[in-house]
MIVEX-380425 format. One record per residue (C-alpha): residue in one letter; x, y, z. Coordinates in steps of 0.02 Angstrom, whole numbers, always signed. Example, Ala and Ser with C-alpha at 12.3 -4.5 7.8 and 13.67 -1.06 7.14 Angstrom:
BEGIN
{aa=A	X=+615	Y=-225	Z=+390};
{aa=S	X=+684	Y=-53	Z=+357};
// end
This chain:
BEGIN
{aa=X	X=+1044	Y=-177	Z=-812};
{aa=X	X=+1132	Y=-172	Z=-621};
{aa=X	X=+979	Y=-14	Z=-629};
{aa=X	X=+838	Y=-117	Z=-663};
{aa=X	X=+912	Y=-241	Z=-526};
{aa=X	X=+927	Y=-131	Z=-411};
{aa=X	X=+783	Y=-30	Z=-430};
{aa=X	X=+707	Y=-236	Z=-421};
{aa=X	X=+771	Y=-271	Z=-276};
{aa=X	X=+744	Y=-106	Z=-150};
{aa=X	X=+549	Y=-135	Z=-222};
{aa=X	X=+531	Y=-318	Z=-159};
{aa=X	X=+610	Y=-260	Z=-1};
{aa=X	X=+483	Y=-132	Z=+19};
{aa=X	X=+326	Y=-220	Z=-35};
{aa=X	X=+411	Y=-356	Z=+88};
{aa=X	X=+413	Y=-242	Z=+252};
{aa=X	X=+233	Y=-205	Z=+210};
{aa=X	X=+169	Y=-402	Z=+181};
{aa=X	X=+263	Y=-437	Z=+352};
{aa=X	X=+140	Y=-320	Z=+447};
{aa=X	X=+44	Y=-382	Z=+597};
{aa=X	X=-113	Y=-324	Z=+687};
{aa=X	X=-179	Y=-127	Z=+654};
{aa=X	X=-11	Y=-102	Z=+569};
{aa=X	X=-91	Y=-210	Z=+434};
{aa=X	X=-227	Y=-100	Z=+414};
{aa=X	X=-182	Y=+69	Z=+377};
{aa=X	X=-135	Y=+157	Z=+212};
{aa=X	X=+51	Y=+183	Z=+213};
{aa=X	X=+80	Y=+348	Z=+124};
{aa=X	X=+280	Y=+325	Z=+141};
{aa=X	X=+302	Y=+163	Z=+59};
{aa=X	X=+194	Y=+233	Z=-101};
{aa=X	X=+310	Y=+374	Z=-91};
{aa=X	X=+478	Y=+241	Z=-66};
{aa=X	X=+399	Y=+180	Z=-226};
{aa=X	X=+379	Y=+308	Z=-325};
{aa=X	X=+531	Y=+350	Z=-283};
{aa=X	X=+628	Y=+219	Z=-340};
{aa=X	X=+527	Y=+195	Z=-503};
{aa=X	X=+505	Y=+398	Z=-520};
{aa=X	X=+344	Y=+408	Z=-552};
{aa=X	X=+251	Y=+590	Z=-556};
{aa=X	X=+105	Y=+625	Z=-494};
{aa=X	X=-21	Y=+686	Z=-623};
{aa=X	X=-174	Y=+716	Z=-498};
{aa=X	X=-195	Y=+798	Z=-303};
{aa=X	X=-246	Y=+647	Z=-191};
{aa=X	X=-423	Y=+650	Z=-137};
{aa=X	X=-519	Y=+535	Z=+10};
{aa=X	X=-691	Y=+439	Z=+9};
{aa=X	X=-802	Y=+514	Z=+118};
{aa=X	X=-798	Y=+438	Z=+287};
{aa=X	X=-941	Y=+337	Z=+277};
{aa=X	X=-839	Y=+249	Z=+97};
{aa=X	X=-688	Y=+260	Z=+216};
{aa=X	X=-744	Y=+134	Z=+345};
{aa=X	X=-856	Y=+27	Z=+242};
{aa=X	X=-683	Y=-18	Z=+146};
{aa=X	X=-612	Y=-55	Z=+311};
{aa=X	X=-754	Y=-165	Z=+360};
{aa=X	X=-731	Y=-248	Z=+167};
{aa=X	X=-553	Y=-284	Z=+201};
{aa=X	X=-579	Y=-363	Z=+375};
{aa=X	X=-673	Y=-479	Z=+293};
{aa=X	X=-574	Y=-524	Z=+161};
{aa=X	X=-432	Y=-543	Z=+294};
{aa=X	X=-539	Y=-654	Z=+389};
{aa=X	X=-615	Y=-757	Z=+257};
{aa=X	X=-798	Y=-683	Z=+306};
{aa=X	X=-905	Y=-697	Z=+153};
{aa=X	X=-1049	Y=-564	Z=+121};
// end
């Protein structure tokens, strides 16, 4: 059980550090708390990653702007 706790706990802390983000550091993908994650929880990976083209890449951007800023479309 102290496992699960613990496992619990260094999660929320993560997830935590990321919520607490200001400005552009709020922005970006953060490859190394996924990996913390998986880490703790040890998950495998069952695919290669692959990005959106750049034109999908910065139209998400633009969506999540406005979802940070409460801009309807």
């Amino acid at each position: 059980m102290e496992d699960i706790e613990t496992r619990y706990n260094e999660a929320k802390q993560i997830i935590q550090e990321w919520v607490d983000k200001q400005g552009h550091d709020r922005c970006w993908y953060y490859p190394d708390l996924f990996s913390r994650l998986v880490e703790i929880f040890e998950i495998k990976t069952t695919k290669d990653p692959s990005l959106p083209s750049l034109e999908e890449f910065i139209e998400g951007c633009r969506r999540y702007q406005n979802e940070e800023y409460g801009i309807k479309e």
